[in-house]
C-alpha positions as CSV (number, residue, x, y, z in Angstrom):
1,X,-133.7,33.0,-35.1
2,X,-134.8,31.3,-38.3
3,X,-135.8,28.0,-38.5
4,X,-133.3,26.5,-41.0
5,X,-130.2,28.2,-38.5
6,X,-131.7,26.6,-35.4
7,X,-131.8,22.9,-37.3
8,X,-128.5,23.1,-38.2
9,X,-127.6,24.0,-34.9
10,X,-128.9,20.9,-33.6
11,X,-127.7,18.9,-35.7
12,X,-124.0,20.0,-35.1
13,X,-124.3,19.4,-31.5
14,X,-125.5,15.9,-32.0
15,X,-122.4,14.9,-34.5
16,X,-120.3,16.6,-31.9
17,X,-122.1,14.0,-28.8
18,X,-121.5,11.2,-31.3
19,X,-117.5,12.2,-31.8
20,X,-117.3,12.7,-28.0
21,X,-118.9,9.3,-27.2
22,X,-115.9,7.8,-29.8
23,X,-113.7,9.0,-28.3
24,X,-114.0,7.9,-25.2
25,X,-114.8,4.7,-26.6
26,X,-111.5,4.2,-27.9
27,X,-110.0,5.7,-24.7
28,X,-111.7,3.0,-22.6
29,X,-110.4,0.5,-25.3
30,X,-106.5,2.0,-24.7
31,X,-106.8,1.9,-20.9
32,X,-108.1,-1.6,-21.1
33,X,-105.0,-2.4,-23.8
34,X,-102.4,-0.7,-21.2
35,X,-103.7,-2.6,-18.2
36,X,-103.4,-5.8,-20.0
37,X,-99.9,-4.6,-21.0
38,X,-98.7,-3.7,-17.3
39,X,-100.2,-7.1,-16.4
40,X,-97.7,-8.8,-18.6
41,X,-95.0,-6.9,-17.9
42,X,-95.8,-7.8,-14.0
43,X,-95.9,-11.6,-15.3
44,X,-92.3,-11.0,-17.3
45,X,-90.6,-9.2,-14.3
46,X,-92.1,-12.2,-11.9
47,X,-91.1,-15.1,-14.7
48,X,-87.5,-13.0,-15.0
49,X,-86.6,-13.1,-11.4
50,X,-87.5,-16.3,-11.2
51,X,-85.2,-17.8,-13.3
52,X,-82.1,-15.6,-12.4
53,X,-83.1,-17.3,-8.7
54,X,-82.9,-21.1,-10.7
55,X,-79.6,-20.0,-12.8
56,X,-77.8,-18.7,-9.4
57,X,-78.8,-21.6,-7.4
58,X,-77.7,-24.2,-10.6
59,X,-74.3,-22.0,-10.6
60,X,-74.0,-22.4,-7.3
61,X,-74.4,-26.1,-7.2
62,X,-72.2,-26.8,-10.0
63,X,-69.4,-24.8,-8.0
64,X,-69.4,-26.4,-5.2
65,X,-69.5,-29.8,-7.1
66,X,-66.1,-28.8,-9.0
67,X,-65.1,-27.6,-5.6
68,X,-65.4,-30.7,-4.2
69,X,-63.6,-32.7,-7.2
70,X,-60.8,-30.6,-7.0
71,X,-60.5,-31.3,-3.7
72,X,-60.9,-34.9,-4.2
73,X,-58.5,-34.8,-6.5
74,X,-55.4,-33.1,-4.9
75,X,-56.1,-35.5,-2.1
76,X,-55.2,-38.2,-4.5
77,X,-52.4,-36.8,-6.1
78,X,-51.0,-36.4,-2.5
79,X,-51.6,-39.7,-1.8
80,X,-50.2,-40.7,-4.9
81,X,-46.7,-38.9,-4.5
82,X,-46.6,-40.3,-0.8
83,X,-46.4,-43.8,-2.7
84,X,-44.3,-43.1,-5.3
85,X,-42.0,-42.3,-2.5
86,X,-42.0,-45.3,-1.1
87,X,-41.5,-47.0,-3.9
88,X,-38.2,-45.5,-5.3
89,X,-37.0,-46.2,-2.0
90,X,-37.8,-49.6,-2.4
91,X,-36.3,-49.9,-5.8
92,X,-33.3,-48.5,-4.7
93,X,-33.4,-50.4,-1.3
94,X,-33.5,-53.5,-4.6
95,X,-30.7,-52.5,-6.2
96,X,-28.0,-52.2,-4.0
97,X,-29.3,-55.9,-2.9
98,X,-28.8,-57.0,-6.9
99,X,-25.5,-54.8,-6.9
100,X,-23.7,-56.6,-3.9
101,X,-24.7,-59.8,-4.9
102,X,-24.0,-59.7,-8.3
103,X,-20.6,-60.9,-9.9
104,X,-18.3,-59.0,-11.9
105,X,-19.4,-59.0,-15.3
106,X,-16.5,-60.4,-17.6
107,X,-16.4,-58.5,-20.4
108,X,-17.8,-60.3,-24.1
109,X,-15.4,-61.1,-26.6
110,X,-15.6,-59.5,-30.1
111,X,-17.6,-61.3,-32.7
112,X,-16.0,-61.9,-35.4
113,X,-17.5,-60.8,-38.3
114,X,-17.7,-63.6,-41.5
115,X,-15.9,-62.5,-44.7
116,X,-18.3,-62.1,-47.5
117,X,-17.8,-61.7,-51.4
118,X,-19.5,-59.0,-53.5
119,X,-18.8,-57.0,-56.5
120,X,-19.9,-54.1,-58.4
121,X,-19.8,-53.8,-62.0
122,X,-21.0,-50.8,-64.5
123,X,-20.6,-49.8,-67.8
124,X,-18.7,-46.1,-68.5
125,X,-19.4,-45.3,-72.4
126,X,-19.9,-43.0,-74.9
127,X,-22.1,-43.4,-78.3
128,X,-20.5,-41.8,-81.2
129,X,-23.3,-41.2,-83.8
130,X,-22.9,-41.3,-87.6
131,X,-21.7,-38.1,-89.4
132,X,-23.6,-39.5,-92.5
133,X,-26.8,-42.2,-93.1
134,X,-24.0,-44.6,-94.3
135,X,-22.0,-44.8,-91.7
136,X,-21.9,-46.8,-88.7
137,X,-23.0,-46.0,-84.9
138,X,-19.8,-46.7,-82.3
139,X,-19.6,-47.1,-78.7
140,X,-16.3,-46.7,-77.1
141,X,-16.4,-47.1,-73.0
142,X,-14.8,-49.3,-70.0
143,X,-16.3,-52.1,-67.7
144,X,-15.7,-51.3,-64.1
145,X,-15.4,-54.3,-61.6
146,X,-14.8,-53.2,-58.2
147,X,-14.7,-55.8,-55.2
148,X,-16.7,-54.3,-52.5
149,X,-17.0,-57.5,-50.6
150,X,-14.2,-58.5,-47.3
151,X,-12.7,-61.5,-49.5
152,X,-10.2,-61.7,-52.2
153,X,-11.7,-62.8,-55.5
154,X,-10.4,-65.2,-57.6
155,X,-10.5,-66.3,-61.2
156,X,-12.5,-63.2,-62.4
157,X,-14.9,-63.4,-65.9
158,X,-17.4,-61.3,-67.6
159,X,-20.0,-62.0,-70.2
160,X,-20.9,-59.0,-72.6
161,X,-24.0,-59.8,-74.1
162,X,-25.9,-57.8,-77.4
163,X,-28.8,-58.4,-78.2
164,X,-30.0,-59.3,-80.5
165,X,-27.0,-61.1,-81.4
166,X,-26.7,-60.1,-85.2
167,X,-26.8,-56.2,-83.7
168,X,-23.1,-55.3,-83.6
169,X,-19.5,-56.9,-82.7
170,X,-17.5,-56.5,-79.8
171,X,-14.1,-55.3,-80.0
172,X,-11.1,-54.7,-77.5
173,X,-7.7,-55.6,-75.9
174,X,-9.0,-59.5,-75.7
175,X,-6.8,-62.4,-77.2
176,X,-6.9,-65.7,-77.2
177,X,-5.2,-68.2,-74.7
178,X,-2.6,-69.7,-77.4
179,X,-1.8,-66.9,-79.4
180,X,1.6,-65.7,-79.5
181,X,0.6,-62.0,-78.9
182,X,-1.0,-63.3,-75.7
183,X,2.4,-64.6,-74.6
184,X,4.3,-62.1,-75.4
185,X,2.1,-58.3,-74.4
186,X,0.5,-57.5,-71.3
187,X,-3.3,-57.8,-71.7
188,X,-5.2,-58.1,-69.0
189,X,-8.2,-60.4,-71.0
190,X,-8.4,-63.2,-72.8
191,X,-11.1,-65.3,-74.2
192,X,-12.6,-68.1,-71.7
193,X,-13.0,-70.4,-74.6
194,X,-11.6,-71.6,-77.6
195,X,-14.6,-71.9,-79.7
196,X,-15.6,-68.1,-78.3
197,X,-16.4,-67.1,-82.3
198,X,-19.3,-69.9,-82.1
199,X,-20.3,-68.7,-78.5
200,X,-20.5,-65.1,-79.9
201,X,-22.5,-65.9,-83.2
202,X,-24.8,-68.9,-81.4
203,X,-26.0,-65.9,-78.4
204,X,-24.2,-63.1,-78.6
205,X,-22.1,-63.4,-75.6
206,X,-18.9,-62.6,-74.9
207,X,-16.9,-64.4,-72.5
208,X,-13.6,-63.0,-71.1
209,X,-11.5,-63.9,-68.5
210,X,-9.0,-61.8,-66.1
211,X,-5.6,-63.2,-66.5
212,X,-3.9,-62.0,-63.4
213,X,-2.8,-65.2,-60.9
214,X,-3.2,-62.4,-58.4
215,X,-6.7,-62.4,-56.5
216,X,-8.8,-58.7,-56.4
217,X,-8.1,-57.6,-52.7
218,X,-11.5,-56.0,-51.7
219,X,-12.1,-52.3,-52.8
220,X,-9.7,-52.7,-55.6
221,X,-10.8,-52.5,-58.9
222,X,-10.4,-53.9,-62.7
223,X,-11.1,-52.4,-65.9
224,X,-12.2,-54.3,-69.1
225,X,-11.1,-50.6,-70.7
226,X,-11.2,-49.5,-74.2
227,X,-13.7,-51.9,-75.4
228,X,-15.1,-50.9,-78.6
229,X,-18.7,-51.9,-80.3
230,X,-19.6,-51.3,-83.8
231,X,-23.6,-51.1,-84.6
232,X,-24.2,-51.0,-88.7
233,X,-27.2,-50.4,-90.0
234,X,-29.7,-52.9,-89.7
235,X,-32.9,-53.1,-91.0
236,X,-34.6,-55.8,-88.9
237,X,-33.1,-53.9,-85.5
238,X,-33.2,-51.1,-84.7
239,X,-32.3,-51.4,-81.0
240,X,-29.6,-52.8,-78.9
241,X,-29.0,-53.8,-75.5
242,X,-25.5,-54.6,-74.2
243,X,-25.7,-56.4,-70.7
244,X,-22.9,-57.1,-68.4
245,X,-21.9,-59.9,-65.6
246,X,-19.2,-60.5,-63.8
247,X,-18.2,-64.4,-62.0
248,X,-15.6,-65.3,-59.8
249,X,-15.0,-68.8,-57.9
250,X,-16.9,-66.8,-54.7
251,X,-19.3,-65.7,-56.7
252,X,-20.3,-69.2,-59.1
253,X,-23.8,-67.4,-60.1
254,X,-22.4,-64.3,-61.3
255,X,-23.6,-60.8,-60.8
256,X,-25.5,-58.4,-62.9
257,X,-24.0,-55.3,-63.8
258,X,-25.8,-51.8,-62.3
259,X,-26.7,-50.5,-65.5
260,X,-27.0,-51.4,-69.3
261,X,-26.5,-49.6,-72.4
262,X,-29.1,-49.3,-74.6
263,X,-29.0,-47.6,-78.3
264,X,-32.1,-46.7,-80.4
265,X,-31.7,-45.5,-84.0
């Protein structure tokens, strides 16, 4: 064999020694690895059982201590019913002692209930708006007075107030006290007083009075009907507010009517 052959030889062999010795190297290094693993696997199956033992014994406890409140309980809501016994027949044993020795009741009289005055008042109206820039804006409408109180009402009168006073004029079936065509129609209103054109032009107010003799029964009702009101054109104004109360001799401070009419233009 040649010489060259025979060194290569050699050296082949000792790269294979070299590789086997790795090897088992790393083999020893795996074994080591895998008994460190199987020694903490051992640990976790040891930790593992250990607390399953704890949890069992904690569930156990806690089940006999609900065990035991339960019981204590329904003991006391025996106990409890036994007493409650006892003491309806008590009560009852109670009442029949307050039964027989009580008198018999007498029955209350009525109360009488107090008369009281009241009214109610509104305005029903329509606004009639001007065909033309000339003309004039008109509201035609009623004044409803109903008595909703329990007494009669006597001597009934209504103030119509504009304002402000220069807005408009007032018109309707309203005469005055002395006039002939107050003695001989059959309107319902007359003025309250005899200067009412100085009233009217001093605050705007309008002050009629009912002329029956008759008093308003309660939930009967008067009119103030076909009243008319006649805005012109103004050019310091241009809004108005009509407001309406109604007296009696019940009712000395009056009372406000539920609504008000009010025109913009």
């Amino acid at each position: 064999m040649k010489p060259r052959q025979q060194q290569g030889r050699q050296e082949d062999s000792i790269q294979l020694k070299q590789r086997i010795i790795h090897y088992q190297s790393e083999i020893t290094s795996y074994e080591h690895k895998l008994k460190s693993l199987q020694g903490s696997i051992e640990k976790e199956k040891v930790r593992n059982q250990y607390l399953q033992e704890k949890l069992y014994k904690i569930e156990d406890q806690q089940i006999e201590t609900y065990q035991k409140e339960i019981y204590e309980l329904k003991e006391k809501i025996t106990q409890l019913e036994v007493e409650l016994e006892e003491e309806k027949k008590r009560t009852a044993q109670l009442q029949q002692k307050v039964v027989s020795a009580k008198p018999i009741a007498v029955a209350p009289k009525e109360k009488l209930v107090e008369a009281f005055a009241n009214i109610q008042a509104h305005f029903a109206y329509s606004t009639i708006l001007p065909s033309t820039e000339d003309d004039d804006i008109t509201i035609i409408g009623d004044f409803m007075i109903k008595n909703t109180g329990t007494k009669a009402l006597h001597d009934i009168i209504v103030c119509i107030k504009l304002a402000p006073r220069e807005s408009g004029t007032l018109s309707g079936k309203i005469v005055n006290k002395k006039s002939q065509s107050f003695i001989e129609s059959e309107i319902d209103w007359v003025f309250l007083h005899e200067n009412w054109k100085e009233k009217i032009k001093e605050n705007g107010e309008y002050w009629i009075k009912y002329v029956d003799p008759n008093p308003l029964p309660p939930n009967d009702t008067i009119i103030f009907s076909q009243f008319g009101i006649n805005l012109p054109k103004n050019e310091d104004s241009h809004s108005v507010v009509v407001d309406g109360f109604v007296y009696s001799k019940e009712l000395p401070k009056g009372i406000f009517s539920l609504n008000k009419i009010i025109v913009n233009y």
